[in-house]
Structures are given as C-alpha cells and as structure tokens.
Wavefront OBJ file of the C-alpha trace (Angstrom):
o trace
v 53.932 5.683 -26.765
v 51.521 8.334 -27.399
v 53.337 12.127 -27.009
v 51.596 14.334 -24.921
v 51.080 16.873 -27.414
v 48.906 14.263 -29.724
v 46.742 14.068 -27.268
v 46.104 17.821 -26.403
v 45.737 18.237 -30.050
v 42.922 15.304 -30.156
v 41.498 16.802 -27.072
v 41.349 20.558 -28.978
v 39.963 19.380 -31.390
v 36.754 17.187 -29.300
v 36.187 20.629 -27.549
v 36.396 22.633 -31.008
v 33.855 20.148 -32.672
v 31.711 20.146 -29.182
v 31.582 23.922 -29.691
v 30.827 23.355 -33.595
v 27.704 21.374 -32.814
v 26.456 23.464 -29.866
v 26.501 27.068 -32.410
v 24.631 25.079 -34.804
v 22.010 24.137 -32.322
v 22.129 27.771 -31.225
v 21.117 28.787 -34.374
v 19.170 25.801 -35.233
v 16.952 26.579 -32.023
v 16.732 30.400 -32.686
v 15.426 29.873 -36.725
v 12.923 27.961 -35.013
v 11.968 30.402 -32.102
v 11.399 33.499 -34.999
v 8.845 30.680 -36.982
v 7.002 30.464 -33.536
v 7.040 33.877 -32.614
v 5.721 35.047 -36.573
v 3.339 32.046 -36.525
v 2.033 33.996 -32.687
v 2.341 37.157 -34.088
v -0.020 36.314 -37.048
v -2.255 34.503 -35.212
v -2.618 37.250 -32.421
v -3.618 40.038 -35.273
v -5.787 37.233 -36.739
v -7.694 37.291 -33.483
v -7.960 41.197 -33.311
v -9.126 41.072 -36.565
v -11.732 38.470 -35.679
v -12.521 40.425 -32.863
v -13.647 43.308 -35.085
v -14.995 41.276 -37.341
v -17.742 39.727 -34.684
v -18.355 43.562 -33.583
v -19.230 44.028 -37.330
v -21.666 41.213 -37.780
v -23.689 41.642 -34.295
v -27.160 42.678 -35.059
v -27.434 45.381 -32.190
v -24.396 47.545 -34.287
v -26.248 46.661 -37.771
v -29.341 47.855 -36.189
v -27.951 51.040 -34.891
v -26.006 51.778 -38.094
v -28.570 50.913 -40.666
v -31.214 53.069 -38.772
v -30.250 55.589 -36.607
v -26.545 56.640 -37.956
v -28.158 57.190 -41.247
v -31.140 58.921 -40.227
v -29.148 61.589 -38.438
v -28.943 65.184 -40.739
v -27.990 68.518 -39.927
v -26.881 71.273 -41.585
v -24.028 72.674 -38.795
v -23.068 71.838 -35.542
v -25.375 73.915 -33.863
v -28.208 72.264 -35.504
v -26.706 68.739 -34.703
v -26.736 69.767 -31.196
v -30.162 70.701 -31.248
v -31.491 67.976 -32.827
v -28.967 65.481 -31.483
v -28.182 66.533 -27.594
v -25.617 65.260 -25.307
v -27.124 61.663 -24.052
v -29.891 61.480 -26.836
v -29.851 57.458 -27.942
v -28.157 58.920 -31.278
v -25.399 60.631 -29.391
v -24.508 57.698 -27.820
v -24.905 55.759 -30.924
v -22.520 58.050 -33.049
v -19.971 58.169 -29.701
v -19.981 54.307 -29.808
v -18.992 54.309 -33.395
v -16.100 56.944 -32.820
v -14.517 55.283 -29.813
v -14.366 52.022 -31.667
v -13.018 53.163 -34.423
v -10.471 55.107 -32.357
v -9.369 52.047 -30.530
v -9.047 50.111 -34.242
v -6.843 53.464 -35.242
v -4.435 52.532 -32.052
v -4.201 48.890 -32.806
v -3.132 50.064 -36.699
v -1.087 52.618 -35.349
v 1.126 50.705 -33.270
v 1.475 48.107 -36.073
v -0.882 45.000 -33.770
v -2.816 44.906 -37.250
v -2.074 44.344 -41.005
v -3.953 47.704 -42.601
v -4.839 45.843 -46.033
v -6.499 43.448 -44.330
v -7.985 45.808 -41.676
v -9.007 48.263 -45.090
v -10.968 44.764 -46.401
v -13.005 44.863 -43.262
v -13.986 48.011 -42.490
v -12.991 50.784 -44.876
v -16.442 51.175 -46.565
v -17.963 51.779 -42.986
v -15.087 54.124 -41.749
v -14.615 56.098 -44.955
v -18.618 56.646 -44.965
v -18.689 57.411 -40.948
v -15.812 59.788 -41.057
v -16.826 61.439 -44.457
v -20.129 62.407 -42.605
v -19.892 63.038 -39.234
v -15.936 64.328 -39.481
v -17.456 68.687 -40.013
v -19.245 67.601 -36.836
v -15.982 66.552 -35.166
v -13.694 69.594 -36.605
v -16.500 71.979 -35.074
v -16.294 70.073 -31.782
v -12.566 69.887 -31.503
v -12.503 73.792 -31.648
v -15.501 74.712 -29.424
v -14.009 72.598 -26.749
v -10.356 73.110 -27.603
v -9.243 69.437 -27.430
v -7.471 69.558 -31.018
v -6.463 65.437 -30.458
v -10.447 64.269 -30.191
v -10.688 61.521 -32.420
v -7.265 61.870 -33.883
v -6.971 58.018 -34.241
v -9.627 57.779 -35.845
v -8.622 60.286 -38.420
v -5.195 58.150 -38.818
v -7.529 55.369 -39.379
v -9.643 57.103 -42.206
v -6.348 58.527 -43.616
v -4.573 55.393 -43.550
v -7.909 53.539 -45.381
v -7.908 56.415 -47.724
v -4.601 55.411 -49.267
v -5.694 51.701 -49.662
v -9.095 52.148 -50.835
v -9.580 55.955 -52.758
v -12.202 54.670 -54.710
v -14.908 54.880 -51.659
v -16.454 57.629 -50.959
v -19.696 58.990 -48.896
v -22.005 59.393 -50.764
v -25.327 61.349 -48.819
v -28.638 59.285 -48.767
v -26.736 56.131 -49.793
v -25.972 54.144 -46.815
v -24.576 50.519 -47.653
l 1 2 3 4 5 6 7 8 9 10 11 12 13 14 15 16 17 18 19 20 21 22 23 24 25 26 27 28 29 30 31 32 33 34 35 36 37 38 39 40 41 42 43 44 45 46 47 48 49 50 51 52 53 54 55 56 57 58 59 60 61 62 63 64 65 66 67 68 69 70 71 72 73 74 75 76 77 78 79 80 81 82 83 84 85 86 87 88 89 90 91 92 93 94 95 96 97 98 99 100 101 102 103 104 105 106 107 108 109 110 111 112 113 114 115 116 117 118 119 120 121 122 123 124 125 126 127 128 129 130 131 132 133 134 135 136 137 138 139 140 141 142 143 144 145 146 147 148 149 150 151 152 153 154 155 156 157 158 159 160 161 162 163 164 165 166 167 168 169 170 171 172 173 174 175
C-alpha cells in the first residue's frame, strides 16, 4: 500500500516542478519583451531621425538656406533689426531654422535620439547656424530679458560641439 506521506511528497514535488517551469517562462517571456521593446525603441528614434532627415532634403528649406540665410549680414543687432525687421521673409526664415532646431535639442535632450547619429545629420548645418546668428540671439535674450530663448538649441550646438570640434563657421562659406 502506498503511505500517505509518499504521496504528499510526489505531489510537492509536481507543484515544485510546476512552479520551476512557470519562473522559467517568466523569464523566458520577459528576455523577450526587453528585445521587443529595444527593437521599438530603435526603430521609433530611427523614424525621428528620418523625420529630420526629409526636413533636410525638401527643396523649400535648401532654397531658403542656400539663399536667404546666407545672404543675411550685419554688423550688431541693431543693424540686423534694421535690415532684417520683425515679419521680413528673412525673419521668418531664420525663426524657422531656430524653432526646429530647438525642437531637435528637446528630442536629444530627453534622450528620444542617439546624438552621434543626430551629429552625422545635422551638425555641419547647426554648428554653422548657431556660430552665426548665436551674437544675434545673446543680444536678443538680454533686450527682452527671456535668458532661456533658444536654450535648446544651444544644448544642441554644445552637445554637436563635443562630437564634431573640427566644424566650424566659417563667414562667406556656406556649404
């Protein structure tokens, strides 16, 4: 006859192997759950990144970069704002620039995009923008005491900076 305790033993030790299987499954599941989430996580910056990269390549931003953006000069910010006025087509141009490149500075900033690829795509442009028209923004952030104008965009050029020293503005030598 079987004893009673032979079978509480065999029945311990169905429930301890039950439990055995269902941790590795546990952990089989959640190995597999952290590949998915990376593999979204790297496609989601890959689509921000291909989002810039389409603003980059449209002809209307070439166009307004290649001609106007380099055509603007000044010797202070006075002069800029004489030549240059609130709502002139170059204004608006030059504001387009900085607000994108603010909203690029967030995205780094809060880590939705990889900064050596990010420096790969834009940090020519950037480093050449901000090396320019920053004296213009330094003047502005005083006159209208809003110290934080822009300040993403500074990150941004800071943060290229590091990656790529080697580029620099360089007056009367646009890309």
């Amino acid at each position: 006859m079987v004893d009673l305790a032979e079978i509480q033993a065999a029945y311990y030790m169905v429930a301890a192997t039950g439990v055995l299987v269902a941790a590795i499954y546990y952990v089989l599941n959640m190995r597999a759950t952290q590949r998915n989430m990376k593999m979204n996580l790297e496609t989601r910056q890959a689509q921000l990144l291909m989002s810039i990269l389409n603003r980059w390549t449209e002809t209307e931003y070439n166009k307004k970069w290649q001609t106007t953006l380099w055509n603007i000069n000044w010797t202070d910010y006075d002069d800029k704002m004489k030549k240059y006025p609130w709502g002139s087509p170059e204004f608006i141009d030059e504001g387009t620039l900085w607000n994108y490149f603010e909203s690029i500075g967030i995205l780094l900033e809060e880590g939705l995009i990889d900064a050596n690829m990010l420096s790969k795509l834009i940090a020519p442009d950037l480093i050449q923008f901000w090396e320019k028209f920053s004296p213009f923004l330094f003047e502005m952030r005083k006159r209208r005491g809003f110290p934080q104008l822009y300040s993403k965009t500074e990150y941004l050029y800071n943060e290229m900076k590091k990656l790529r020293p080697e580029w620099k503005y360089q007056p009367n030598k646009p890309f």
